[in-house]
N, C-alpha and C positions, 0 to 999 in steps of 0.2 A: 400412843393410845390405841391403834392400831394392833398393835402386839400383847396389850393385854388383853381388846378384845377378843383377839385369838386364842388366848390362853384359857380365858373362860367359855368360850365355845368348848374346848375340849375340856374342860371337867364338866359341862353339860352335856353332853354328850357321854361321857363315861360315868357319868352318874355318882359325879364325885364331889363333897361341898367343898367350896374351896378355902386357905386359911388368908381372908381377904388383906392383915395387916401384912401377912409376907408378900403378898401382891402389890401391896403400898408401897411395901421398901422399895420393891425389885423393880418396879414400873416409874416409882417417883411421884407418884398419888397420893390423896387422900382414902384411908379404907374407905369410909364410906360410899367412895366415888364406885372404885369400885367394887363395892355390894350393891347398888344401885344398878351398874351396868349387867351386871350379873342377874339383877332379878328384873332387869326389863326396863327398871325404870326411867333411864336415859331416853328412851325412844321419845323422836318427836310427838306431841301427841297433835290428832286432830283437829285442823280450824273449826268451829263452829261454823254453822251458817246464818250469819245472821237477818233476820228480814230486812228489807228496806221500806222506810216509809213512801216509797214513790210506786213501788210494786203493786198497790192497787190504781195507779196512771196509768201503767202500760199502756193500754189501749187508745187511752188520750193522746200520750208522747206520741207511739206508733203513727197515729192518725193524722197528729199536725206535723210532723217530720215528713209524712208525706207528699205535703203540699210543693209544689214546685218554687224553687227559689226560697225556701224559708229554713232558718240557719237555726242551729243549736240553742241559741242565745235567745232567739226569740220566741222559742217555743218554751223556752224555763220563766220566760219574764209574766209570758202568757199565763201560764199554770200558777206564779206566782201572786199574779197579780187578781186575776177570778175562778182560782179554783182554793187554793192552800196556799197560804203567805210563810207556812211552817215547813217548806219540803227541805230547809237546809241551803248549803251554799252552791253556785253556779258548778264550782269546782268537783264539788261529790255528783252532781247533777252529772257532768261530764261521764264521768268515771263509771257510771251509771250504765248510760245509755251503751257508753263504751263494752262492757260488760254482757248487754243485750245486744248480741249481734242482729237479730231480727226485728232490734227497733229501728235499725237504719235500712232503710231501703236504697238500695244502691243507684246511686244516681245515671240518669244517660250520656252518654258518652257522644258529645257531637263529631260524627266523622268528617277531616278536613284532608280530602286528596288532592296529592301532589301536582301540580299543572306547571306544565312547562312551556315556554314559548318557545318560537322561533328566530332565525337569528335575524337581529335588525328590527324586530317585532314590537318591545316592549321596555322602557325606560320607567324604574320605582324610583320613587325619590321621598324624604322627608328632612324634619326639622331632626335635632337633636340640642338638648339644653333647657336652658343654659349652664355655663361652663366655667366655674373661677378660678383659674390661675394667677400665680403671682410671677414677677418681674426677679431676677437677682436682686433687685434694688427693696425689692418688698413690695412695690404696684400691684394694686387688682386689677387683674382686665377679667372683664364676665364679658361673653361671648356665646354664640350658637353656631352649630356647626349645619351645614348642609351636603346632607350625603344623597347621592347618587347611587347605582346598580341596575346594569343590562340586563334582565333578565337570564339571555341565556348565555353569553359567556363569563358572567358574576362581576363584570369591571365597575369595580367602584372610583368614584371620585367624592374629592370633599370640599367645599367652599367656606371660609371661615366670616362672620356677619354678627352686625353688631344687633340686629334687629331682626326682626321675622314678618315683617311685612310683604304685601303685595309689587310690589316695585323688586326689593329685595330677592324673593322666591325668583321673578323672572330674569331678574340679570345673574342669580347663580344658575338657573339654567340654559341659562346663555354660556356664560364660562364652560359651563360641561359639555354643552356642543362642541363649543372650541376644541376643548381636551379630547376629545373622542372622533371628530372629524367628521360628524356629521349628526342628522335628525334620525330615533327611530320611528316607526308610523304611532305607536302610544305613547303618553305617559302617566303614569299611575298613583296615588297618592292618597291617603283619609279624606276626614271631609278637615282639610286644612284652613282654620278661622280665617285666614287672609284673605284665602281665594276662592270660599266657598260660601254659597248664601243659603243660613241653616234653615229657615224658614223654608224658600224655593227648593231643595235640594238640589241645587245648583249651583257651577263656576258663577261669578261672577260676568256681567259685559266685561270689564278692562280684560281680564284674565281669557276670558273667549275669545277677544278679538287678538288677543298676544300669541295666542297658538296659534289660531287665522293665520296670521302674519307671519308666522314661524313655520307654520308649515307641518305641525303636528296634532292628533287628536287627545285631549284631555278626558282621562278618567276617574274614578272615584272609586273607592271599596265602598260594600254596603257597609251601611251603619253597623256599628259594631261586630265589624267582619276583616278586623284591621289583617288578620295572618292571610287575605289575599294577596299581601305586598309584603310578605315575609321573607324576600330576601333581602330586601333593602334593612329590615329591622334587624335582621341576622347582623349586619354589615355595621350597625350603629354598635354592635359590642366592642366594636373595637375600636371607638373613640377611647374607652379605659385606657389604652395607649399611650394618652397625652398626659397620663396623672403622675408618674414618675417626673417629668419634666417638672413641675411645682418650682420654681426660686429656680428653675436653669436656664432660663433664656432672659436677653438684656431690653428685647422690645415686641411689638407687636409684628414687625417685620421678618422676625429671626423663627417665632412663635409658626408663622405661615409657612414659614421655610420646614420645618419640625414637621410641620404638614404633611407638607409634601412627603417628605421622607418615606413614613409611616405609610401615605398612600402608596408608595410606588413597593413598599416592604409587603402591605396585605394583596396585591395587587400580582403580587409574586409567588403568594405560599401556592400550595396545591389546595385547592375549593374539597371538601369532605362528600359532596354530591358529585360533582363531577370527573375529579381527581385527576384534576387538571388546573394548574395556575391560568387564574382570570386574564392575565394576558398574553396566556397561549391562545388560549381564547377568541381573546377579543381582534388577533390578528386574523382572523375568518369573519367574524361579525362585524367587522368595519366595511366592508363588503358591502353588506347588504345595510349600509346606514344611506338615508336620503342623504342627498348637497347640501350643504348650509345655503341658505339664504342669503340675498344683496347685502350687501356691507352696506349701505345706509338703515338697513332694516334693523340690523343688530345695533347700529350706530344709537337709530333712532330711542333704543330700548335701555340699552347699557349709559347713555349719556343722559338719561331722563333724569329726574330728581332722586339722589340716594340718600339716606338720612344718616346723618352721623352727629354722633354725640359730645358735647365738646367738655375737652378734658377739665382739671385745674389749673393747669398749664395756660389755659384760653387757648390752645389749639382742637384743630380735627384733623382726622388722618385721611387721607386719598390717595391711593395708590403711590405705596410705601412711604412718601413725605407726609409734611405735619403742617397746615397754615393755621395764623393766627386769626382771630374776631376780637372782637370789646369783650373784657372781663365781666361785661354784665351779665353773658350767655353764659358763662361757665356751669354746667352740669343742665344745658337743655340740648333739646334735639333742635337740629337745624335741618337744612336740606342743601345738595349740593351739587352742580350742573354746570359742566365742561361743554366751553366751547370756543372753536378758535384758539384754540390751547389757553385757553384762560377759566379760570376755578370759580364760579359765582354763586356765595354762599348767600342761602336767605334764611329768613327769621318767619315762618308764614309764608305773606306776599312778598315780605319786605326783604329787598337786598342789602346785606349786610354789609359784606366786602368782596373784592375783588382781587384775584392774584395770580400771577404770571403760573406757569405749570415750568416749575424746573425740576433738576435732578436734588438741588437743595433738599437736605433730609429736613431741616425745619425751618420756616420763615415767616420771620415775624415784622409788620407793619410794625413803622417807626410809633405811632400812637397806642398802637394796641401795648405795646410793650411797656411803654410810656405809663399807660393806665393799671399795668398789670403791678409796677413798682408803685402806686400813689395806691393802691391798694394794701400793699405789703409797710410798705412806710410812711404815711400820711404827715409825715412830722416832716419831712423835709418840701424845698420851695421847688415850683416848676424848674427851673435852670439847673437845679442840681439834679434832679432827673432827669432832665433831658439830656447830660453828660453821662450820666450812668448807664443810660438807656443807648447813648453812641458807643461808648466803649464797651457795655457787654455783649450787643449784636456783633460787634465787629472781633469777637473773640469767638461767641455762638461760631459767627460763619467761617471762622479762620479753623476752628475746632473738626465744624461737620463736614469742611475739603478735605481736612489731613489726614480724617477716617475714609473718607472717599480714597484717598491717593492710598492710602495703605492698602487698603480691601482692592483695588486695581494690579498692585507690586506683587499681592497674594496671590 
């Protein structure tokens, strides 16, 4: 097409008419096509402009677009509703405004400079979640994660939790002392439901007397001013992490482990602000971290009541193992409190059961078991349960040693 147009340029040009059917042959056109092209007709021709029925708005839209905080949408419903019900759809509306660049007034831009602390200075932490994975086996475990970040050398840690409670928050901040080898003088956080009282804008007593105790000062972002604690938010990107694993791990034990991993892999890269791995870092900023606190103090905090939820199993998890309760609690929250090396689950006030603290990955009271089968099989008599119930514990615990002795040989 190209070369015909060329071709009729020059018999325009030389002021020659052209014999359009031999143009046809020789091009592979239709004459008409090109006699058309030749006498101009081809060209695009010009859009109209057409009015729009909202063009005598202007001034309206301008006016209420203005308004601070008030959004596209509500200024069409407005117009709609007590000015013209006929202006057309949201969508032409859009396109509209769109079009009139000077109907939008350009919004302000809240300036948020970068503040850095010092080292040993300042500890962000938050919730992340919840989080549903599944088991190899096909298990949902939903979970919350709790991340940690030093301010100034980016060290993150992660505490994995079934709940987001007040109890909860302070014993994963306990573990992160742990991990990091000491107290910074803050730590920093939204106004987190657990620990914060929205009314007072304030911690709570429990949670103020636990720093007390701990040895640190609790802080707060102003209300909707979360990107003060934006490296810690930075650092929850990478919980995404954990979503490949889906169906790749066999328990909630192995899941922690994966954790870990991950922690010690971000914990590693070089930081894009500082360009420097967080624990290059953090080997200078541990330095300047307070001493942990008496071991009865962490004792006192970490062995308090922690709530766990009991599976279908009729177990709950503590610290890697698994004990059993009565099938009546299955899918409630209990609470759970070590002492003396002994696990004493309640229900409320009420203590449920009681159970030695072994290495046992799972242990089940001869009853609880007992009751778990007379749920499952109701047809059969006590004695025949309680056979079942001897020889399947006694295979359980033959089973969960010879993973133990393997995982020891490994």
């Amino acid at each position: 097409m190209k070369n015909l147009k060329g071709a009729l340029i020059c018999f325009e040009e030389t002021n020659i008419k052209p014999n359009y059917s031999a143009l046809a042959r020789e091009y592979n056109v239709d004459r008409r096509t090109a006699k058309k092209m030749y006498l101009g007709l081809c060209k695009s021709k010009k859009k109209r402009v057409k009015a729009s029925k909202l063009d005598k708005y202007q001034e309206l839209i301008k006016t209420k677009l203005s308004i601070p905080g008030v959004t596209m949408k509500a200024v069409y419903e407005y117009i709609k509703s007590n000015v013209d019900n006929n202006i057309g759809t949201y969508s032409n509306f859009k396109k509209y405004v769109s079009k009139n660049k000077d109907l939008l007034i350009p919004k302000k831009t809240e300036v948020h400079p970068r503040f850095e602390t010092d080292y040993g200075e300042q500890l962000q932490y938050d919730w992340k979640g919840p989080i549903t994975l599944h088991t190899k086996s096909g298990k949902e475990i939903t979970f919350y994660i709790f991340s940690t970040t030093l301010s100034a050398s980016r060290m993150h840690t992660y505490e994995v939790s079934e709940f987001m409670t007040r109890e909860m928050v302070q014993i994963c901040l306990i573990n992160c002392f742990k991990k990091i080898g000491g107290i910074p003088k803050y730590i920093l956080t939204d106004n987190m439901s657990s620990i914060v009282n929205y009314s007072k804008h304030e911690f709570v007593p429990e949670f103020k007397a636990f720093c007390k105790d701990i040895g640190v000062k609790p802080l707060k972002c102003k209300v909707r001013h979360c990107e003060t604690k934006g490296k810690v938010e930075n650092c929850n990107k990478f919980v995404n992490w954990l979503l490949p694993y889906d169906y790749e791990f066999d328990n909630e034990e192995e899941l922690k482990n994966i954790m870990n991993r991950i922690n010690d892999q971000i914990n590693s890269q070089v930081n894009g602000t500082t360009n420097m791995p967080p624990i290059s870092l953090f080997n200078i900023e541990k330095e300047y971290l307070k001493a942990l606190p008496k071991q009865d103090i962490l004792d006192y905090y970490t062995n308090n009541m922690i709530p766990a939820k009991v599976s279908n199993e009729s177990l709950v998890y503590y610290k890697g193992s698994k004990y059993s309760v009565p099938p009546k609690y299955i899918n409630q929250t209990l609470k759970l409190k070590e002492i003396d090396n002994k696990l004493q689950i309640y229900y409320n006030t009420t203590l449920v059961t009681i159970h030695e603290i072994t290495n046992q990955k799972i242990q089940y009271h001869d009853q609880d078991y007992i009751e778990c089968l007379r749920h499952s099989m109701p047809y059969k008599d006590d004695d025949e349960l309680a056979r079942m119930a001897e020889k399947n514990l006694k295979l359980l615990s033959r089973l969960t040693k010879e993973r133990k002795d393997d995982n020891n040989e490994i």
